[in-house]
C-alpha positions as CSV (number, residue, x, y, z in Angstrom):
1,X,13.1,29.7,9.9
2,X,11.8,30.5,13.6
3,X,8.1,29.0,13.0
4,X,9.8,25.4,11.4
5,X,12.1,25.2,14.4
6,X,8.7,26.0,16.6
7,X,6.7,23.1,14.7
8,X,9.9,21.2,15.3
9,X,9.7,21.4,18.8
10,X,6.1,21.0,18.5
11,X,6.2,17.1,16.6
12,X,8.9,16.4,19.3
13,X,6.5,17.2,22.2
14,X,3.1,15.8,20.7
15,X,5.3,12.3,19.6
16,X,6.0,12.3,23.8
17,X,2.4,12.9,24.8
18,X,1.3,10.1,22.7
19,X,4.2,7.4,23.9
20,X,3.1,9.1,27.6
21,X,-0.5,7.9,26.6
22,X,1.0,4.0,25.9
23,X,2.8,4.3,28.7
24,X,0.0,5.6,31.1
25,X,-2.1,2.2,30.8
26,X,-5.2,4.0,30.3
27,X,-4.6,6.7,32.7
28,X,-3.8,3.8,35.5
29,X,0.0,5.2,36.0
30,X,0.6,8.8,37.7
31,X,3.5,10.5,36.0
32,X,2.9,9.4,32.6
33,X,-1.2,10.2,32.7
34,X,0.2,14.0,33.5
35,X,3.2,14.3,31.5
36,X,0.7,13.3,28.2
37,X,-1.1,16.5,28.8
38,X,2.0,18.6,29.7
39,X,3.5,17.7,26.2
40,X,0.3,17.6,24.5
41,X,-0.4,21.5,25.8
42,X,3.2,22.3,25.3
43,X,3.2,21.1,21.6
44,X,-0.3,23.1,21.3
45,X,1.9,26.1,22.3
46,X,4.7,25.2,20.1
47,X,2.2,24.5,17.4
48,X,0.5,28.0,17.8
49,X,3.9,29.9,17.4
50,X,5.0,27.9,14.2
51,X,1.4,29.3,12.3
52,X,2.8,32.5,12.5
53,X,5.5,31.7,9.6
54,X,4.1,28.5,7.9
55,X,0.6,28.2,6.1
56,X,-1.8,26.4,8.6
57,X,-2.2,23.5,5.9
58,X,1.0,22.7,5.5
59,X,2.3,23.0,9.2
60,X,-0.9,20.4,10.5
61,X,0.2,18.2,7.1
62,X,4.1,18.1,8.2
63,X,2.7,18.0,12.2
64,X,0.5,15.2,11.7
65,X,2.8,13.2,9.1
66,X,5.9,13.7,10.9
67,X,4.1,12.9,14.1
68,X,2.6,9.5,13.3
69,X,5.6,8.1,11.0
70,X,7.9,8.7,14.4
71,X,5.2,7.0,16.6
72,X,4.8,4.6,13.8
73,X,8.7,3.8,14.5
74,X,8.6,3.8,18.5
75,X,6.3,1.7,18.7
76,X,7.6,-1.0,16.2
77,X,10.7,-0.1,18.2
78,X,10.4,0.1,21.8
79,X,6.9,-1.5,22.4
80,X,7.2,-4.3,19.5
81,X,4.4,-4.1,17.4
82,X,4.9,-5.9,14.0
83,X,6.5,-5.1,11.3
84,X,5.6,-5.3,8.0
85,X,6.4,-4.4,3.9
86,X,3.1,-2.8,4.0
87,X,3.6,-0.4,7.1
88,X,6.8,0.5,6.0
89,X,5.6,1.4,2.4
90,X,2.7,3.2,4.1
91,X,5.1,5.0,6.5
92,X,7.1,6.3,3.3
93,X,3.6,7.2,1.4
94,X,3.3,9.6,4.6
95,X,6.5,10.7,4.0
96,X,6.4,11.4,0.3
97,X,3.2,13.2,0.9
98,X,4.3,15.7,3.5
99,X,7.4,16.5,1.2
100,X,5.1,17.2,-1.6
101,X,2.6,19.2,0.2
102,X,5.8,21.2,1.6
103,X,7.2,21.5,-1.9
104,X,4.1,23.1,-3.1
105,X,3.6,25.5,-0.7
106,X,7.1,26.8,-2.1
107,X,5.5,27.8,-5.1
108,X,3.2,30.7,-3.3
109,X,5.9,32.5,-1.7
């Protein structure tokens, strides 16, 4: 239960580097340019702890799934990018496909 709540933490942190990246205009703003590589080495750290528990495929599939369906969200959200049937169906094919490579990791253990 430890490593999930570590690759928890570790989505949460590598979400904020990348909005830290948007929001550092190409490295022209201060605080943001940093804070993308504080969260980004944080959620490496974060990351590193969760392979202890979870199978390294399934972690980077939940990670990078997670991860880009909750940018996918912010910036439709906060930085208005459009909206469509397609990115939202796409966004939930992520989704599915995550849950099923979680589910079938179940089967091993």
């Amino acid at each position: 239960m430890q490593s999930w709540i570590y690759l928890v933490v570790a989505i949460v942190l590598e979400v904020a580097g990348t909005t830290s990246m948007k929001l550092s205009f190409g490295f022209t703003k201060l605080l943001p340019s940093i804070l993308l590589f504080v969260f980004y080495g944080l959620s490496f750290v974060a990351f590193t702890f969760a392979l202890k528990g979870i199978d390294v495929s399934i972690a980077y599939a939940v990670w990078a799934g997670i991860g880009t369906a909750l940018i996918a969200a912010i910036g439709m959200t906060f930085f208005k990018e459009p909206v469509s049937v397609m990115k939202l169906c796409s966004i939930m094919v992520i989704i599915i496909g995550v849950a099923g490579l979680h589910l079938s990791g179940l089967e091993h253990q």
